[in-house]
C-alpha positions in Angstrom: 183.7 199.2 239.4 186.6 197.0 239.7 188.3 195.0 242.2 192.0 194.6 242.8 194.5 194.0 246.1 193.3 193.1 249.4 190.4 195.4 251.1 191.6 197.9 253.4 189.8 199.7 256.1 188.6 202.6 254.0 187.1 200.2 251.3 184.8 198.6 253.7 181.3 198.7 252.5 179.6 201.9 253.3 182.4 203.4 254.6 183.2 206.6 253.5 187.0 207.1 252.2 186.6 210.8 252.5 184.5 213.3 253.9 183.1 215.0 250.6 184.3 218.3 251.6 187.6 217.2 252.3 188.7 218.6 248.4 189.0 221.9 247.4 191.7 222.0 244.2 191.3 219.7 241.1 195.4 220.4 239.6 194.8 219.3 235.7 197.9 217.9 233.8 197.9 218.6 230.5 200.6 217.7 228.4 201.1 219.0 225.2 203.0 218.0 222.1 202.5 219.4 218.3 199.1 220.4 219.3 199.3 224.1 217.7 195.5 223.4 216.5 193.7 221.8 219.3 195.4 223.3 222.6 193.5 226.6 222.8 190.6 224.7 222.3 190.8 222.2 225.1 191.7 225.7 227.4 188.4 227.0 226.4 186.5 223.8 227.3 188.1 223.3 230.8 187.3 227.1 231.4 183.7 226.5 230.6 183.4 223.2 233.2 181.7 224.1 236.3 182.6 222.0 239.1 181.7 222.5 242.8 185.8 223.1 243.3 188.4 225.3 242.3 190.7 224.0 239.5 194.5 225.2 238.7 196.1 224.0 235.2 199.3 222.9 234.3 200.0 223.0 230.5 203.5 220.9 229.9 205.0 222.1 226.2 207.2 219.0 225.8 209.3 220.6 223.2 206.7 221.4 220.6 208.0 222.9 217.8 205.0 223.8 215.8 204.0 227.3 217.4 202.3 225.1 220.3 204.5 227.7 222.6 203.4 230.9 220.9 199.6 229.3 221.6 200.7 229.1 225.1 202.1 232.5 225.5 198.5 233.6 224.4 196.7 231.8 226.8 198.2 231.3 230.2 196.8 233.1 233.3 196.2 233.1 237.0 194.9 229.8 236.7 196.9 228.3 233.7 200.2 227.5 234.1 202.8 227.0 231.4 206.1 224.9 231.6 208.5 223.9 229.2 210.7 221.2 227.9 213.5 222.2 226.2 213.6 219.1 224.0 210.7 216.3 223.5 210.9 213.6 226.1 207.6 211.8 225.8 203.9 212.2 227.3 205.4 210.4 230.7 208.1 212.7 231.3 205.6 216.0 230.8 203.1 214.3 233.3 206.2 213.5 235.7 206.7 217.3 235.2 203.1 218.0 236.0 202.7 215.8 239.1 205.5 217.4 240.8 204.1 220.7 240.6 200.6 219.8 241.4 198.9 221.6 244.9 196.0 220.2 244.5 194.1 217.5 246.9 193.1 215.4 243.4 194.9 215.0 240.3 193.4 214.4 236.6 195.2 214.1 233.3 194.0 215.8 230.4 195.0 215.2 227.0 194.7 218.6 224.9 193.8 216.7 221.2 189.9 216.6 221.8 189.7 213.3 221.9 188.8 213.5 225.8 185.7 216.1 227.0 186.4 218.3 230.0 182.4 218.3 230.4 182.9 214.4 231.6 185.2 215.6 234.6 182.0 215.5 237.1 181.2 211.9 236.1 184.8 211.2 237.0 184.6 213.5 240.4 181.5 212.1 241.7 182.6 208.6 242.5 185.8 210.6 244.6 183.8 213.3 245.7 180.5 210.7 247.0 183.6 208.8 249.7 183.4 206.0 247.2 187.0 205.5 245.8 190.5 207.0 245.5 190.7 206.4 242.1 188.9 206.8 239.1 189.5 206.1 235.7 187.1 207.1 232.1 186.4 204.2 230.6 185.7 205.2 226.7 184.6 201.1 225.7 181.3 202.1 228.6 180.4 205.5 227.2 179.2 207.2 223.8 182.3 207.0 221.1 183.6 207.6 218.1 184.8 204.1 216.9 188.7 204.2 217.2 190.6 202.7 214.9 190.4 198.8 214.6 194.1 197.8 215.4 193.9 200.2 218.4 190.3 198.9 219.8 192.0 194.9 219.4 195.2 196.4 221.6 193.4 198.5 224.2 191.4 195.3 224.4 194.2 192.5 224.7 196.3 195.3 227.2 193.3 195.6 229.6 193.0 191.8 229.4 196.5 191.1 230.3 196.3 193.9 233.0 193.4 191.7 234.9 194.8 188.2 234.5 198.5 190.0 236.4 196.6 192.3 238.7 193.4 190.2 239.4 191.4 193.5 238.6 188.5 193.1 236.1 189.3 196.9 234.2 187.5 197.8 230.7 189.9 200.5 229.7 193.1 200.6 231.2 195.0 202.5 228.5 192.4 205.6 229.0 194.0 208.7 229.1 191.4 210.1 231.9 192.6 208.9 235.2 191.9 210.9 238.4 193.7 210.1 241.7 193.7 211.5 245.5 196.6 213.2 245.6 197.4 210.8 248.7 196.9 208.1 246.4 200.4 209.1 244.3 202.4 209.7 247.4 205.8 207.7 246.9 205.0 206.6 243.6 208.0 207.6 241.6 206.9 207.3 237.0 210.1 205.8 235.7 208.3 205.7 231.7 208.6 208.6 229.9 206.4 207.5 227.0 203.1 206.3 226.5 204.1 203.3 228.9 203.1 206.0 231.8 199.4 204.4 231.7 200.3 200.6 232.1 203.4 201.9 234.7 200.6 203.9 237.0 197.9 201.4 236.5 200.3 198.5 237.7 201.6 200.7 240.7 198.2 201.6 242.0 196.9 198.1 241.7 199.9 197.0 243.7 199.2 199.1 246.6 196.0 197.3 247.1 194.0 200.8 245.6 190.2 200.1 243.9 190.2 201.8 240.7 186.7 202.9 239.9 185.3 203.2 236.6 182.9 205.4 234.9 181.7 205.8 231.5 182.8 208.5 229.6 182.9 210.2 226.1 185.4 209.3 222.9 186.7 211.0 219.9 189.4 209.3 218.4 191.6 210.8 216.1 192.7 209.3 213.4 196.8 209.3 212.1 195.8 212.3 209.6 194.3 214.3 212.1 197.7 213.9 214.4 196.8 210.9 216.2 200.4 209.9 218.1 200.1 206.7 219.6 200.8 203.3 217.3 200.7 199.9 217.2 204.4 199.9 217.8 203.6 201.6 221.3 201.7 198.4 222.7 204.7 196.4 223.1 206.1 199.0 224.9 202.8 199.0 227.7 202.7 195.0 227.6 206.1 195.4 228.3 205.6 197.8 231.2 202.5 195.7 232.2 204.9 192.3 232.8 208.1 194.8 234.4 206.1 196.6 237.1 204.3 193.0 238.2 207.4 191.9 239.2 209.7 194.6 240.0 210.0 196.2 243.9 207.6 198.7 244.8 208.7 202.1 245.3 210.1 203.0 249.0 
């Protein structure tokens, strides 16, 4: 678990945050981009996840042009819902799109290339669901893995590192793409990054408002560039970038 902000009331030792029958939705983001291969996949794996809540879906197409929408067409339901950018504006933008549809008391991101396992989703729950944090994020450097690519392990690395030293938390994965929040958590937090700079942007914005962020070990299957992998080297100046920006920038009203 890791530390950051000052303690408020509700992190006092054995203090409860939450009753643990306070939740009753789980809303899953999952954003989607040229993922005509792996989306119906991940579907069928958060179908098959039983948790002791109900669970909505929202799928954002952001402006595949593969046949990812055809996929779609297939598979929503009364559970999966399907919306649509026009044009491609980047994995932040679709999760902006997701978060302000979400009903649900907690909020989880879901990335639909297989890389992440919806079977992992009570490891992240308990910690919320137990009254012990607010919070939670999947840390894939604790958990069973498929090595990831060496210039991407050195960068997830040196952006968790730089993440501690300006937030005085002590993460292990900051640039995981499984991050679960109380809805309450997000409330007035506006995401500005419409790229893969969401992850330092939310990270710094949490850790700001004094939030724990509790981690648990999860599951990893990296892809590699072949397989459709999207994220570069390239795209961790862009979250060091965010990283020093949000430090010092006002907090949103």
């Amino acid at each position: 678990m890791t530390d950051a902000g000052p303690e408020r009331p509700e992190d006092v030792p054995g203090e409860p945050i939450a009753e643990p029958d306070h939740f009753t939705l789980l809303s899953v983001i999952v954003p989607v981009f040229n993922e005509r291969t792996t989306v119906a996949e991940v579907l069928r794996r958060i179908r098959a996840v039983e948790l002791p809540l109900a669970v909505e879906v929202i799928v954002v197409d952001d402006g595949s042009s593969d046949g990812t929408d055809k996929v779609l067409a297939a598979l929503g339901d009364s559970t999966v819902r399907v919306m649509t950018h026009p044009v491609n504006k980047g994995k932040g933008a679709a999760i902006r799109t997701g978060m302000e549809n979400v009903r649900g008391d907690l909020v989880l991101v879901q990335d639909a290339d297989l890389e992440y396992d919806p079977q992992d989703w009570c490891k992240l729950l308990d910690p919320i669901l137990r009254g012990k944090a607010q919070v939670v994020y999947g840390s894939r450097f604790t958990g069973e893995r498929k090595n990831m690519l060496p210039l991407h392990w050195i960068g997830n690395r040196f952006l968790s590192l730089v993440t501690n030293i300006l937030y005085s938390s002590t993460l292990s994965d900051m640039e995981t793409c499984y991050k679960l929040f109380d809805h309450r958590v997000l409330e007035g937090i506006t995401i500005q990054s419409d790229k893969f700079d969401f992850e330092p942007e939310i990270t710094a914005k949490v850790l700001r408002r004094g939030f724990r962020i509790y981690e648990v070990p999860i599951s990893y299957a990296g892809r590699e560039v072949t397989e459709g992998k999207k994220v570069t080297w390239q795209d961790g100046f862009g979250a060091l970038k965010a990283l020093i920006k949000f430090r010092f920038t006002p907090l949103d009203k």
